[in-house]
Backbone as numpy.savetxt, mean C-alpha at the origin, in Angstrom:
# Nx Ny Nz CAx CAy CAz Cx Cy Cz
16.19 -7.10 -33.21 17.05 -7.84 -32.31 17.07 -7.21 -30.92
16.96 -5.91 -30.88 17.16 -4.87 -29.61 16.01 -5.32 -28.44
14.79 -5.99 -29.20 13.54 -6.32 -28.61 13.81 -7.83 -28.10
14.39 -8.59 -28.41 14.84 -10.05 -27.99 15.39 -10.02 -26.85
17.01 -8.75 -26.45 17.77 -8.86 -25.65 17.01 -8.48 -24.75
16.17 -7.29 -24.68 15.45 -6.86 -23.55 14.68 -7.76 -22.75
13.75 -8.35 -23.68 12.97 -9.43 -22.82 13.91 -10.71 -22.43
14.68 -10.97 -23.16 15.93 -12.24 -22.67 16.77 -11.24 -21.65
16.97 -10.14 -21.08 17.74 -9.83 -19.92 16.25 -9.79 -18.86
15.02 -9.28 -19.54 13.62 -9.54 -18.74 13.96 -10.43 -17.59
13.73 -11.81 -18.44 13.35 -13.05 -18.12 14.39 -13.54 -17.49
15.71 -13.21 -17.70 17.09 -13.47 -16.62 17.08 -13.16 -15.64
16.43 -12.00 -15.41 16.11 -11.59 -13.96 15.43 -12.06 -13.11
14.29 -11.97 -13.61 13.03 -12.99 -12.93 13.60 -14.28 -12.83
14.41 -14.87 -13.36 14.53 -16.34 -12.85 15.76 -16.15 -12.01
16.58 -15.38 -11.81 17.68 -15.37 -10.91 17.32 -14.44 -9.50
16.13 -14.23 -9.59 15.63 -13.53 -8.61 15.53 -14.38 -7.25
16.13 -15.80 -7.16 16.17 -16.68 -6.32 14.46 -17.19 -5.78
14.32 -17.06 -4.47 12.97 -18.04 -4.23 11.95 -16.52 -4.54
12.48 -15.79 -5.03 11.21 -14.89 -5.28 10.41 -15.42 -6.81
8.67 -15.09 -5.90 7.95 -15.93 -7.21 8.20 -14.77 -8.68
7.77 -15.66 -9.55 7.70 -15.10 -10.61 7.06 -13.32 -10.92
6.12 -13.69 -10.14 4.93 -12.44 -10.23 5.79 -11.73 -9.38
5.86 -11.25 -8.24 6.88 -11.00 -7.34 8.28 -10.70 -8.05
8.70 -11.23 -8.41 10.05 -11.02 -8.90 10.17 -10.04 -10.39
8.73 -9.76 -11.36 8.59 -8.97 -12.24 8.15 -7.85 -11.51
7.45 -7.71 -10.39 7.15 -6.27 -9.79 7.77 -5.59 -9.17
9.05 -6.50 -8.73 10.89 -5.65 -8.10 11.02 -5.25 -9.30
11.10 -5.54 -10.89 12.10 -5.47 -11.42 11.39 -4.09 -11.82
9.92 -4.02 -12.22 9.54 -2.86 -12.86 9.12 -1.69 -11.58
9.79 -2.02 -10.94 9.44 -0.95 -9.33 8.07 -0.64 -8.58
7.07 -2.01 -8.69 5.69 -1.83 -8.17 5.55 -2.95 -7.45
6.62 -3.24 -6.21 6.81 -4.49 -5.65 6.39 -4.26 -4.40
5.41 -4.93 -3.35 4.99 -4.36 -2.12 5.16 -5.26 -0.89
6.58 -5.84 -1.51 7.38 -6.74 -0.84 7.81 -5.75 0.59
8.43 -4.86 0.41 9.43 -4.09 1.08 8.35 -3.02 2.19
6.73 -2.83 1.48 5.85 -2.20 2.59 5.09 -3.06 3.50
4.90 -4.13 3.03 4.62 -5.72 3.39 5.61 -5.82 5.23
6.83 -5.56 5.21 8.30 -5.72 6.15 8.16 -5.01 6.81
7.72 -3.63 6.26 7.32 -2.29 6.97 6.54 -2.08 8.07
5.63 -3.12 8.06 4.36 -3.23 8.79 4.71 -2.88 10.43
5.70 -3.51 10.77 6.19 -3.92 12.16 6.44 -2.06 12.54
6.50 -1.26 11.97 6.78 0.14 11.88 6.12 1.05 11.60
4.87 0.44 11.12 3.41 1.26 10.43 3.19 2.07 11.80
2.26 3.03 11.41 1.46 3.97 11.87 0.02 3.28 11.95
-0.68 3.07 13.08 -1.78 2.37 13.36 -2.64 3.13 13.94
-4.14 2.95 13.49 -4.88 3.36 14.41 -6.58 2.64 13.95
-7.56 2.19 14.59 -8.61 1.51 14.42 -9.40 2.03 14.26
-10.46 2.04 13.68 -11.75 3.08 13.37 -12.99 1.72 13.38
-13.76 2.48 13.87 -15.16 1.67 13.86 -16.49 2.21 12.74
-15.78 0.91 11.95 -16.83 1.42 10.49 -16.65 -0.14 9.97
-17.22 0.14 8.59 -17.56 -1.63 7.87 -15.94 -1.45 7.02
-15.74 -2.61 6.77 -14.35 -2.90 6.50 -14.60 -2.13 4.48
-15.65 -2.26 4.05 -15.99 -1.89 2.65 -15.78 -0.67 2.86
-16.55 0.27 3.75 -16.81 2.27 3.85 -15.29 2.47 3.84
-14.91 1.36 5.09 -13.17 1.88 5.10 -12.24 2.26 3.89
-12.62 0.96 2.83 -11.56 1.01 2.14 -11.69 1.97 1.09
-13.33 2.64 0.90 -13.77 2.86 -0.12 -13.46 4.73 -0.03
-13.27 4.69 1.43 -13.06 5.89 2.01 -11.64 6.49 1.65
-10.46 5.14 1.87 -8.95 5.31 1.63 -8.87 5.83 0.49
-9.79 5.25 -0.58 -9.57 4.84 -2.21 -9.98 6.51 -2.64
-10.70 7.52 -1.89 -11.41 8.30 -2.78 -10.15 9.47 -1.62
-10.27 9.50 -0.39 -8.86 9.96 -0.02 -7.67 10.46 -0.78
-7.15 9.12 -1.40 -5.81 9.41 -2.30 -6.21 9.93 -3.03
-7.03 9.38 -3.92 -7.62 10.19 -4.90 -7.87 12.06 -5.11
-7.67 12.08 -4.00 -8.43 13.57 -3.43 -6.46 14.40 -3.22
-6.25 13.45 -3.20 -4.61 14.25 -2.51 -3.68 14.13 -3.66
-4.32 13.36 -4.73 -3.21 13.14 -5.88 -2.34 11.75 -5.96
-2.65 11.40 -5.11 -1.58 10.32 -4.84 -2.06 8.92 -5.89
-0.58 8.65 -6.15 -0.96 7.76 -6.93 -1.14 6.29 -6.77
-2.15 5.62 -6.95 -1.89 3.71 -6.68 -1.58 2.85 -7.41
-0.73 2.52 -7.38 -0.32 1.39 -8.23 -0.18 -0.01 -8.25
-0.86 0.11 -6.87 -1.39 -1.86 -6.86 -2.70 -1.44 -5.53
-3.20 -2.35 -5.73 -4.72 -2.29 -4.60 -5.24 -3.76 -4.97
-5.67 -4.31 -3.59 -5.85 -5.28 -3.50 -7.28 -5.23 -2.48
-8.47 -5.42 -3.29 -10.03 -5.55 -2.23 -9.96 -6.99 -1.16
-9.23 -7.54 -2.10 -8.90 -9.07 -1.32 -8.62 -9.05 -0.11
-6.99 -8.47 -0.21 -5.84 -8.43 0.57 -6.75 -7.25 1.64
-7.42 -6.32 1.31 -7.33 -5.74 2.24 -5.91 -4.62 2.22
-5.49 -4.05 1.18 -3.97 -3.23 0.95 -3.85 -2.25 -0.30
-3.75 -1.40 -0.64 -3.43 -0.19 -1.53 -1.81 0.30 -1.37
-1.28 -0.06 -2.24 0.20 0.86 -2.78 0.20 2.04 -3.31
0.62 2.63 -2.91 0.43 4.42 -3.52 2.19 4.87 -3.38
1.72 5.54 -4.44 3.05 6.58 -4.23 2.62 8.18 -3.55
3.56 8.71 -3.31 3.09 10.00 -2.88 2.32 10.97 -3.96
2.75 10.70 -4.91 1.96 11.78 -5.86 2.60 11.11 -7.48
2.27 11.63 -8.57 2.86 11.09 -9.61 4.15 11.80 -9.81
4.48 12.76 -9.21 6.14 13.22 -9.27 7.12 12.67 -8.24
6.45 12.51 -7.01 7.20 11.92 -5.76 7.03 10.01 -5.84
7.84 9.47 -6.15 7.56 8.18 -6.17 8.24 7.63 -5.08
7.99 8.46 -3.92 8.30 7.09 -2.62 6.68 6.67 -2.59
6.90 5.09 -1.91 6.10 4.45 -1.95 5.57 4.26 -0.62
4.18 4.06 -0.36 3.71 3.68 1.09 2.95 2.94 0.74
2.17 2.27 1.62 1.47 0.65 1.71 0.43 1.09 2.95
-1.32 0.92 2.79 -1.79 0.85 3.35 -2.66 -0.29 3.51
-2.61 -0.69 4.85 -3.21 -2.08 4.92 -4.81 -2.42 6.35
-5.58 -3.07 5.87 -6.65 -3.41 6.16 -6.54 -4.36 6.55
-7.29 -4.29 8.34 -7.60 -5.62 9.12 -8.64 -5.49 9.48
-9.43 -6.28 9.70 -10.98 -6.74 9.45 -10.75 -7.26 10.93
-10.93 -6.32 12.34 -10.61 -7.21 13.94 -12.04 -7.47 14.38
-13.37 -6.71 13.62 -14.81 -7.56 13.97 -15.40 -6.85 12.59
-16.78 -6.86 12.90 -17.74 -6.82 11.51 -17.89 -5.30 11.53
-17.61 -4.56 13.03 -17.72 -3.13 12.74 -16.21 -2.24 13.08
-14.73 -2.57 12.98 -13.86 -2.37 13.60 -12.86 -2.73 12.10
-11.63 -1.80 12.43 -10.75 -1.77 10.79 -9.72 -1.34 11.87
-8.87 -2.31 11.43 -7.10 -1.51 11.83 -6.52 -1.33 10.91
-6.35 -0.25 10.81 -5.68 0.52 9.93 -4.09 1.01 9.69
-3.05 0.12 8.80 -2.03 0.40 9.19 -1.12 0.87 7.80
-0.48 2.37 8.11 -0.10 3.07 6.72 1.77 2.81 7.15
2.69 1.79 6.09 4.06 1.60 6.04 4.17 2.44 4.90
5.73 2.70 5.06 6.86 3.42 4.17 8.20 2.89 4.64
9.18 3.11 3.60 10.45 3.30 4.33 10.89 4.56 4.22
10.00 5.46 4.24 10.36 7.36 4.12 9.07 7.38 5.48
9.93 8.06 6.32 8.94 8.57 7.06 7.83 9.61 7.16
8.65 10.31 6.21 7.59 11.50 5.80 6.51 11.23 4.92
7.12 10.20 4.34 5.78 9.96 3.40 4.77 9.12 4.04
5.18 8.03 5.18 3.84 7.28 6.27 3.02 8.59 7.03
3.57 9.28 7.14 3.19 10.51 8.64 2.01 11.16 7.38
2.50 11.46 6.36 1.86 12.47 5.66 0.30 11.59 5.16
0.64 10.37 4.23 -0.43 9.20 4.00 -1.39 9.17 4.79
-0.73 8.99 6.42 -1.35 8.24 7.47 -1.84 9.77 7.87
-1.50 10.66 7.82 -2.34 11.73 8.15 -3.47 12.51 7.27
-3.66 12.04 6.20 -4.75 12.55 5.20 -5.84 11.49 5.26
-5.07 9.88 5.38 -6.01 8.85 5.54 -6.93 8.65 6.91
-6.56 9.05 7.92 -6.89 8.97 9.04 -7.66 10.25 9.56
-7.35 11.27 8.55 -8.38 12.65 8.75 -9.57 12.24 8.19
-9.23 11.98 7.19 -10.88 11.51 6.55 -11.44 10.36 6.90
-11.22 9.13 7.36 -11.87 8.26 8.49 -12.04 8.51 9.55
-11.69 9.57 10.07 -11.94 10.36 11.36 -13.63 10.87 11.21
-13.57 11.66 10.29 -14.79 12.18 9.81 -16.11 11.23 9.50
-15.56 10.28 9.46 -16.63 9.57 8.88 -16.54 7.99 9.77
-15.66 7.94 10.36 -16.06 6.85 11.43 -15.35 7.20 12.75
-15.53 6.80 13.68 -14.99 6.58 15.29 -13.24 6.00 15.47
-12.94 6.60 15.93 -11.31 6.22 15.98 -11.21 5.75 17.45
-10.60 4.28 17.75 -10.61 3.89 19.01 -8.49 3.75 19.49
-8.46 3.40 20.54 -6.96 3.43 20.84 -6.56 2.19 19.92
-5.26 1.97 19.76 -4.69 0.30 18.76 -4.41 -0.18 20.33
-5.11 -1.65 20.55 -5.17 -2.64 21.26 -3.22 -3.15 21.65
């Protein structure tokens, strides 16, 4: 019975979650929602590198990897990776991919912890440094 209530308080949520979609509204509830780094953006840490939008991302991906940090949503689509700071520190940051020509990436790392964008955006941006051209953000 203990297994019924859970998923029937589940599913109460998600539908009272108002105009939030379904999918969306299960990733607030289980804390992997990238609603809130999505908002962030307007506050990100930016900077453009001149490389192929693939090296970029493939560069971010082996980055975290390298620092511990953990991801818990990534999107090749979207152009976006959710990470937490590490698997003990679970503030969350959001790094996001813009495609501004065929050789050019804007690169923009949100949080709502500042320490954790500065720190992200400074391991991510060391190692695309290294490996591509960093121009001013337009």
């Amino acid at each position: 019975m203990g297994r019924y209530a859970f998923f029937t308080c589940l599913l109460a949520a998600v539908m009272l979650s108002g105009c939030v979609g379904i999918k969306e509204g299960t990733r607030g509830f289980l804390g992997i929602s990238t609603r809130e780094l999505e908002k962030g953006r307007k506050d990100a840490v930016v900077r453009t590198f001149q490389c192929a939008p693939s090296d970029c991302y493939d560069t971010i991906l082996a980055t975290l990897k390298e620092i511990g940090a953990y991801v818990y949503a990534k999107d090749s689509n979207k152009k976006m990776v959710a990470v937490y700071v590490s698997e003990t520190d679970t503030t969350p940051a959001g790094i996001f991919l813009t495609e501004e020509d065929k050789a050019a990436v804007r690169v923009e790392v949100s949080s709502p912890s500042s320490y954790a964008k500065e720190f992200i955006a400074g391991k991510v941006f060391a190692a695309l440094e290294k490996r591509c051209v960093s121009t001013p953000v337009k």
